[in-house]
PyMOL commands that place a pseudoatom at each C-alpha (Angstrom):
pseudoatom trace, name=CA, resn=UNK, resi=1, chain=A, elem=C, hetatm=0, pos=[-3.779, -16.843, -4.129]
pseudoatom trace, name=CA, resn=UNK, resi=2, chain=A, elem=C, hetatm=0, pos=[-5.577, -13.230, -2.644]
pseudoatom trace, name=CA, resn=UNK, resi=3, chain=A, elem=C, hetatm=0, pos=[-3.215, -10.654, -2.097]
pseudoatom trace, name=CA, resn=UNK, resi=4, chain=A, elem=C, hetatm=0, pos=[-5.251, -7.505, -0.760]
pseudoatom trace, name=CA, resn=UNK, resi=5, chain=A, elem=C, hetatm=0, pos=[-2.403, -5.428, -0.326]
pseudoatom trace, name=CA, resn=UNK, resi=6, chain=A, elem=C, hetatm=0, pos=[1.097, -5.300, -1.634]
pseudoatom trace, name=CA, resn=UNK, resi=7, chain=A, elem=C, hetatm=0, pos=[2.875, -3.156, 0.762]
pseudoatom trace, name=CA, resn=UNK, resi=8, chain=A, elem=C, hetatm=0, pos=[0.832, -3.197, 3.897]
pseudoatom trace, name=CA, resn=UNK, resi=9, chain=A, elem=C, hetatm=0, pos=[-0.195, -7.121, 6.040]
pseudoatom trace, name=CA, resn=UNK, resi=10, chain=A, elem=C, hetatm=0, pos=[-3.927, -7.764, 6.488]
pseudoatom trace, name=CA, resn=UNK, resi=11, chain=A, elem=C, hetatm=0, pos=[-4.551, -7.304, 10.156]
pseudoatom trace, name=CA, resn=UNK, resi=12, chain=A, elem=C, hetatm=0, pos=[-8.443, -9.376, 10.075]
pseudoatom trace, name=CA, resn=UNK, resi=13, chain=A, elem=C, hetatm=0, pos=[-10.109, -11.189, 7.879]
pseudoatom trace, name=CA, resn=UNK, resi=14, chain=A, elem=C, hetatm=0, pos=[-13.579, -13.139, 8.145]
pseudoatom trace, name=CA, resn=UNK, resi=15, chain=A, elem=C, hetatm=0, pos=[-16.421, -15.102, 5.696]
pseudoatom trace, name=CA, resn=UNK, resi=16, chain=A, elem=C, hetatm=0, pos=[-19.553, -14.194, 6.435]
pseudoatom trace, name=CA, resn=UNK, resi=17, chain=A, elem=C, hetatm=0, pos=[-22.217, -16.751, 7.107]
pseudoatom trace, name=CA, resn=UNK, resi=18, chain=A, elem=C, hetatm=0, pos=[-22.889, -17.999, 3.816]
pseudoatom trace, name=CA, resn=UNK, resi=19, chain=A, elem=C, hetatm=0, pos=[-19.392, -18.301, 2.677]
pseudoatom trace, name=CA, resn=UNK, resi=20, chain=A, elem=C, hetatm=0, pos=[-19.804, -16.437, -0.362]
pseudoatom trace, name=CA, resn=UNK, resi=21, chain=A, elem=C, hetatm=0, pos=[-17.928, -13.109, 0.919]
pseudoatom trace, name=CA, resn=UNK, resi=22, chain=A, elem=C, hetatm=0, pos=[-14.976, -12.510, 2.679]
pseudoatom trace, name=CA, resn=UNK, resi=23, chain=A, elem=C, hetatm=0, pos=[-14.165, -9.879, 4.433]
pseudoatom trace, name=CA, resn=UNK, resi=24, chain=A, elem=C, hetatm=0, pos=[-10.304, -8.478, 4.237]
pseudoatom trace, name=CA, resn=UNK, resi=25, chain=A, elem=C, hetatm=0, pos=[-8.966, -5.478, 6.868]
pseudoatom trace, name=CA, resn=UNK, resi=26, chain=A, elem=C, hetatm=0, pos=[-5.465, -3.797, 7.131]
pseudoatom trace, name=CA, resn=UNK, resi=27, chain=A, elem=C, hetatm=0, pos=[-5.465, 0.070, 5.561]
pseudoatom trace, name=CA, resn=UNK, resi=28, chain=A, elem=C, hetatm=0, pos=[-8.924, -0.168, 4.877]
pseudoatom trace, name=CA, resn=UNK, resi=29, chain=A, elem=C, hetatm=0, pos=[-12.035, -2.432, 4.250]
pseudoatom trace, name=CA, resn=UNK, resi=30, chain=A, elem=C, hetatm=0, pos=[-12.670, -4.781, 1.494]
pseudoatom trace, name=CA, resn=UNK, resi=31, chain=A, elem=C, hetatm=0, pos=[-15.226, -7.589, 0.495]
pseudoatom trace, name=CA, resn=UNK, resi=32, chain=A, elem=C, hetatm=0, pos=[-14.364, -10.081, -2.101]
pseudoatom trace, name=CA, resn=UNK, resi=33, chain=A, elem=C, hetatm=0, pos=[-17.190, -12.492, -3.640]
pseudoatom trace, name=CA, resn=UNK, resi=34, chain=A, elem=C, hetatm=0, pos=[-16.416, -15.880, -4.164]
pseudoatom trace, name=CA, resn=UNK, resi=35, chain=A, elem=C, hetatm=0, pos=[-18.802, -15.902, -7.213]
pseudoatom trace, name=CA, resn=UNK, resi=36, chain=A, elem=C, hetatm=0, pos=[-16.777, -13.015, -8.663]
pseudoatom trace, name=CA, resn=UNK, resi=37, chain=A, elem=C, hetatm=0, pos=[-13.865, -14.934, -8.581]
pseudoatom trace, name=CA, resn=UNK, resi=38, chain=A, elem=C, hetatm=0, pos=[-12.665, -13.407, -5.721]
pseudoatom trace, name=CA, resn=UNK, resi=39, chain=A, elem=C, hetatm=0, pos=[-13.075, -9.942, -7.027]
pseudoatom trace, name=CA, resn=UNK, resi=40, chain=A, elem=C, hetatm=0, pos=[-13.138, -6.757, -4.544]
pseudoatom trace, name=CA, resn=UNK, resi=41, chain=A, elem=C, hetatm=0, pos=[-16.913, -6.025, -4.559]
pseudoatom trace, name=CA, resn=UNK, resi=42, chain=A, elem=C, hetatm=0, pos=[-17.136, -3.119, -2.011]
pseudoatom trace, name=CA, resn=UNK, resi=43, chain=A, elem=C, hetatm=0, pos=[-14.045, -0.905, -0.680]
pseudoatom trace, name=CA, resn=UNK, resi=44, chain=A, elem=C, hetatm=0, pos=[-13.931, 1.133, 1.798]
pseudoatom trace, name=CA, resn=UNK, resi=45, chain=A, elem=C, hetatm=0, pos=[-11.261, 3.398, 2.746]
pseudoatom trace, name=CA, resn=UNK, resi=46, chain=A, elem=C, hetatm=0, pos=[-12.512, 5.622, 5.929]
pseudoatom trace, name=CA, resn=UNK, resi=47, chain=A, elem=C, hetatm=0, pos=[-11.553, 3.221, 8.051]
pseudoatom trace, name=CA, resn=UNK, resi=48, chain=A, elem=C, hetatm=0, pos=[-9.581, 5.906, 10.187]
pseudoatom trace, name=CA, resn=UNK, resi=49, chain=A, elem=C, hetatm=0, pos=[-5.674, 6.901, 10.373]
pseudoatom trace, name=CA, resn=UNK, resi=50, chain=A, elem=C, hetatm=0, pos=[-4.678, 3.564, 11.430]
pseudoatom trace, name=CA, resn=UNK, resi=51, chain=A, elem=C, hetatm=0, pos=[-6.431, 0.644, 9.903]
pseudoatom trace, name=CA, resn=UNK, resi=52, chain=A, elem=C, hetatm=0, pos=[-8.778, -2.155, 11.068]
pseudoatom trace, name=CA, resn=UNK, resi=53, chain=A, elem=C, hetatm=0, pos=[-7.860, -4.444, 13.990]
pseudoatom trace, name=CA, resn=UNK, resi=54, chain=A, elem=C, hetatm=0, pos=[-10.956, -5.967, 13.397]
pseudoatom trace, name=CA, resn=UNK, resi=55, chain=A, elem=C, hetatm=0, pos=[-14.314, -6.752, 11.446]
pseudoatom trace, name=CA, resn=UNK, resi=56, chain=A, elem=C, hetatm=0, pos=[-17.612, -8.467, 11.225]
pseudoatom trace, name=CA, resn=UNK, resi=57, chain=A, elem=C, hetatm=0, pos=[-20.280, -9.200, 8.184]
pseudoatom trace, name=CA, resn=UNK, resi=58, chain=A, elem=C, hetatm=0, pos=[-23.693, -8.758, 9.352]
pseudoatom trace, name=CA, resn=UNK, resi=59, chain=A, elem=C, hetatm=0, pos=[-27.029, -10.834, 8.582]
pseudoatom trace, name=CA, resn=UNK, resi=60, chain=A, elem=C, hetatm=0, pos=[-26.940, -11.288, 4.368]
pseudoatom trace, name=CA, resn=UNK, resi=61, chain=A, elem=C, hetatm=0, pos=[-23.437, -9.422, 4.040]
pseudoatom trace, name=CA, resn=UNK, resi=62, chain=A, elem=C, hetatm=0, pos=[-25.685, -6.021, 4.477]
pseudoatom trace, name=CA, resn=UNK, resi=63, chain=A, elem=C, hetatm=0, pos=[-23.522, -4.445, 6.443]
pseudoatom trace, name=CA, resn=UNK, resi=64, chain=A, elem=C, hetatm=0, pos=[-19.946, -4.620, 7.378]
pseudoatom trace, name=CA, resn=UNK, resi=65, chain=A, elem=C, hetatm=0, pos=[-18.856, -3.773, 11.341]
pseudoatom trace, name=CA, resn=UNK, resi=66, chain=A, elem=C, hetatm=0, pos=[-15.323, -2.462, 11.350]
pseudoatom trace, name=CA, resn=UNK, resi=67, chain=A, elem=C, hetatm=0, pos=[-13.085, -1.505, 14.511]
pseudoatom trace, name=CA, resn=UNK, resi=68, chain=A, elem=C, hetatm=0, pos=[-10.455, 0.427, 13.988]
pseudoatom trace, name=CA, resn=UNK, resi=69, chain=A, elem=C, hetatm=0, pos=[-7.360, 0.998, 15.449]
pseudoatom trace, name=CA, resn=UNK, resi=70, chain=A, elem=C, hetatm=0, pos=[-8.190, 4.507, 16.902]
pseudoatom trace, name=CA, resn=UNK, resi=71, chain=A, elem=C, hetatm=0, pos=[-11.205, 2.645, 18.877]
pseudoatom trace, name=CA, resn=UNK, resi=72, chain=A, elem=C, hetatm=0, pos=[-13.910, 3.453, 16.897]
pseudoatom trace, name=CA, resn=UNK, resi=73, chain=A, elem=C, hetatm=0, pos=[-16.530, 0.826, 15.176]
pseudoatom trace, name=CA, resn=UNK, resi=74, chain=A, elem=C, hetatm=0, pos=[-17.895, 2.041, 12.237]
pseudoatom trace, name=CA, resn=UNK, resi=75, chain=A, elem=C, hetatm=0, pos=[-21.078, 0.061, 10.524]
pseudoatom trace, name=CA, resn=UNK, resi=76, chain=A, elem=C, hetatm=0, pos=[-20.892, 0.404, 6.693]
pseudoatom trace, name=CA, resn=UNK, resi=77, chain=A, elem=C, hetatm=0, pos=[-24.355, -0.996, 4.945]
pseudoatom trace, name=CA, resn=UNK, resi=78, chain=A, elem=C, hetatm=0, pos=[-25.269, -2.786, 1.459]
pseudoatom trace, name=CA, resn=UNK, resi=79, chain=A, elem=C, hetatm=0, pos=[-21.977, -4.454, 0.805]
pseudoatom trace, name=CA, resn=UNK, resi=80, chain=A, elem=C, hetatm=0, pos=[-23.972, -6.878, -1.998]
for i in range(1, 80): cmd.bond("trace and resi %d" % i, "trace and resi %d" % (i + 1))
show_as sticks, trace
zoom trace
């Protein structure tokens, strides 16, 4: 079982195309690869004040679109 956070819910999560990541929001950003056995592979935490209400994997899991809940999307690249 994946348990991103202990104290805080995820608010989003979504596989990219391929199936191989998936992508995990709530205090910040996280990708997990299903060929690291479900290991985070990229973190990020400036996802603003708030958290994500929302995110998307681009083409190849090269970038990672995240909204946040102070409105903003940010685009964060090379998540492989």
């Amino acid at each position: 079982m994946l348990t991103p956070y202990d104290t805080q819910s995820c608010a989003c999560a979504a596989f990219d195309h391929s199936g191989l990541y998936l992508s995990v929001g709530g205090a910040d950003a996280r990708v997990y690869g299903s060929k690291q056995d479900w290991a985070v592979v990229k973190e990020w935490a400036d996802v603003g004040k708030k958290g994500v209400t929302a995110l998307k994997a681009g083409p190849d899991m090269r970038s990672l679109l995240v909204g946040g809940h102070d409105h903003n999307l940010r685009v964060f690249g090379a998540a492989k």
